[in-house]
N, C-alpha and C positions, 0 to 999 in steps of 0.2 A: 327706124325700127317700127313695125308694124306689129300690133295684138290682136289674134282671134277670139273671140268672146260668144259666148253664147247666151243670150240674152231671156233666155226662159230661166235659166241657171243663174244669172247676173257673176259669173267666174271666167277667168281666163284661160282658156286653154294653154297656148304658147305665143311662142311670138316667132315674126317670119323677119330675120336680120337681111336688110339691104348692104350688100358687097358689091365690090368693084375690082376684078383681076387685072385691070390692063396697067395698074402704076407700074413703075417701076424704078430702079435705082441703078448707080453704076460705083464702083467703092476702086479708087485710086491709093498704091502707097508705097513708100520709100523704106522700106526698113536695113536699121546700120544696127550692128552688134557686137561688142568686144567681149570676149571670156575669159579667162585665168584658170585653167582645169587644177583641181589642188594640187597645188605643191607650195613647198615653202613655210604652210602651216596655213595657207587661205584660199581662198576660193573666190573669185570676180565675175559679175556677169554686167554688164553695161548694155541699153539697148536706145534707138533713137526710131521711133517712125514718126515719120511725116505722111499723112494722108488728106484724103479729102473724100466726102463721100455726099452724091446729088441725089435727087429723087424728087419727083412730082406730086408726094404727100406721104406725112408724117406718118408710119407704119404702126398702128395698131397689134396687130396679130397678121395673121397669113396673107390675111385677104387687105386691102383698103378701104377704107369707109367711104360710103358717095357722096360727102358733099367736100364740095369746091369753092374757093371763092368765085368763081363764075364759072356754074354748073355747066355751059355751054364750052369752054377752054381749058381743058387741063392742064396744058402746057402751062398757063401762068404761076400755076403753082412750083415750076420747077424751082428748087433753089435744094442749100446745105438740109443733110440727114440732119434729124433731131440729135442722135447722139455723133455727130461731127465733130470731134478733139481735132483738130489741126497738128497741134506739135505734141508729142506722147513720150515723156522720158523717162527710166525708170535708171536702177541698177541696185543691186546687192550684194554684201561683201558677208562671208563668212570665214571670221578669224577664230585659231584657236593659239590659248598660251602657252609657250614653250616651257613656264615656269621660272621663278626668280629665286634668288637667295643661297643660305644654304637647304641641308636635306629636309628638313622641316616645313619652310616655307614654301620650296617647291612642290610640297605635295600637294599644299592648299592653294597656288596658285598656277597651278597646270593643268591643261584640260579643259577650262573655259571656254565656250566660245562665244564670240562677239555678233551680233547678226544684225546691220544697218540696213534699213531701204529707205530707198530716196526715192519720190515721186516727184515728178515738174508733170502738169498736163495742162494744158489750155482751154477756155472756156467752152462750151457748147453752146450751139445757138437759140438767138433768141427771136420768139416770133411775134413780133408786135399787131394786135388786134383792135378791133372798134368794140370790142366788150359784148358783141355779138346785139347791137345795135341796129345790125340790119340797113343800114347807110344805103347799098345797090338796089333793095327791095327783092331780092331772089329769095327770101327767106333760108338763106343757107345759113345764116350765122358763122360766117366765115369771114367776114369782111375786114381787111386791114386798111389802116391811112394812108394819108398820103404825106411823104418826107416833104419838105418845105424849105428845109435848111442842108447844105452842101454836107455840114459833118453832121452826122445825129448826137456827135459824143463831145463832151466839155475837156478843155485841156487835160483838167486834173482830174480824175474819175475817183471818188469819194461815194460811201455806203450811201450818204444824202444824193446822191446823183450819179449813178453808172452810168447814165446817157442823158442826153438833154430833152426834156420832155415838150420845151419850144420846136423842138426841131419837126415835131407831128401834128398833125391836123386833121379834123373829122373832112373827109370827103362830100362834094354835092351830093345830096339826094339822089337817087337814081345813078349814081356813077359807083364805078370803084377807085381805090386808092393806087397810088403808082408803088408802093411799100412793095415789093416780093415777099416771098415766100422766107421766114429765118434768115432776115437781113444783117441783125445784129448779132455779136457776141458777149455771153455772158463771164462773169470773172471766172480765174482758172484756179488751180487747187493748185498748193503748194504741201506735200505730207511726208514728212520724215517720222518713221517707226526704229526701234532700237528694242535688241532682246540679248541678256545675257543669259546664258544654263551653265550647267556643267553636271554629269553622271557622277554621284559619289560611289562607288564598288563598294559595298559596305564588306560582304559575305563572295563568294563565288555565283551565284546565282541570285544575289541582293543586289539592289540599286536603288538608290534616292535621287529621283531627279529633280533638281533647284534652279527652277526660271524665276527671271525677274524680265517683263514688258511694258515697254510705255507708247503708246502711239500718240501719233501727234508729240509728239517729245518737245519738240520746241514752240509746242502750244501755239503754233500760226493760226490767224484768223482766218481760215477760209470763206470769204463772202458765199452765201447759197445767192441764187438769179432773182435779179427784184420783177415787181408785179409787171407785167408787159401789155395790160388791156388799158386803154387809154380813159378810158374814165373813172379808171381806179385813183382813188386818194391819193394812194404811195405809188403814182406812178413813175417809173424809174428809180426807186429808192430801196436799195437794202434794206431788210429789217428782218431776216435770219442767217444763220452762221451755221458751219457745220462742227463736227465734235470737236469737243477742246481737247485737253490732255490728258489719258487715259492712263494708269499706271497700275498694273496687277502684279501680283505676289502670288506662284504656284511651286506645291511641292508633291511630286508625286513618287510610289513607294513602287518599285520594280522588283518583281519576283519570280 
């Protein structure tokens, strides 16, 4: 990014942004889907995609930004989209009660509904850097390592260690690393949400509507992706997490 300046003034006009149209990307995928259209008192929707998606740099906005690990090859930059989910599960079920008991109890217990979603998604990847060290000398600060060891990843993958940080090494001077472009994968999200309501008819034209939601319900620990610049401290190591479990209380007056 370059600044015009006017130097009688000592202010900046604007700036003139260097772009790059020729990236580009190719998005592959498999989608499965089950439904339940209501009957019965519920409602199902299940879905599975399987995708994959490449590109030759990490998409910014519209355009591409122009530095490269070797401003001279774009192609080396080819590997997995930043947002690359692999396997993407979802489904949600909305039940309602048919009511219990006798006349009494049925009123208070009918009309509920139940509303579960289930997430499974798979990690996104991860782009292992030289912490912009400059290792090639092209001054792009783009430089990544070089793999060293056949697995990058330890048997057991633990918040202390998602990947093996032996497995990487600063490159010769003057050289690049053999690392691709978002070689790695970071850990995946596991999210089950749950929501009960139900419309009390107070009046004819009255309603009170009483939700109760909890996301994150089973309070899993979702790992967030640890540091990936290799001269980082906590290199390879967890150390944030996404939201815990979330539980609200809402009633609202319909009229």
């Amino acid at each position: 990014m370059l600044y015009l300046q006017d130097p009688s003034q000592g202010q900046y006009y604007g700036a003139i942004v260097q772009a790059d149209d020729g990236g580009n990307s190719h998005f592959h995928a498999l989608l499965l889907s089950v439904q339940h259209r209501f009957a019965n008192r519920f409602t199902l929707l299940t879905n599975y995609a399987w995708s994959h998606c490449t590109s030759d740099i990490d998409f910014a906005g519209d355009l591409a930004g122009p530095l490269y690990e070797n401003p001279n090859n774009r192609s080396m930059e080819r590997g997995s989209c930043t947002f690359d989910h692999r396997h993407n599960f979802n489904t949600s079920l909305v039940a309602t009660s048919p009511g219990f008991g006798n006349e009494f109890t049925r009123r208070l217990t009918r009309n509920w509904q139940l509303a579960p979603i289930v997430s499974l998604i798979s990690g996104a990847p991860l782009n292992i850097t030289d912490g912009g060290m400059d290792q090639s000398k092209t001054a792009q600060g783009q430089d990544r390592p070089n793999q060293v060891l056949l697995d990058p990843y330890p048997a057991h993958r633990t918040v202390s260690e998602w990947f093996n940080p032996a497995a990487f090494a600063l490159q010769p001077v003057g050289t690049f690393g053999n690392l691709g472009r978002d070689a790695l994968t970071g850990p995946g999200i596991v999210q089950f949400d749950l929501a009960l309501s139900r419309t009390f008819q107070l009046r004819e034209q009255i309603g009170l509507d009483v939700r109760a939601e909890a996301f994150n319900v089973m309070n899993h620990g979702n790992w967030n992706p640890p540091p990936v610049t290799i001269n980082s401290g906590q290199f390879g190591q967890i150390t944030t997490f996404g939201s815990p479990r979330i539980i609200q209380l809402a009633m609202k007056l319909i009229f």
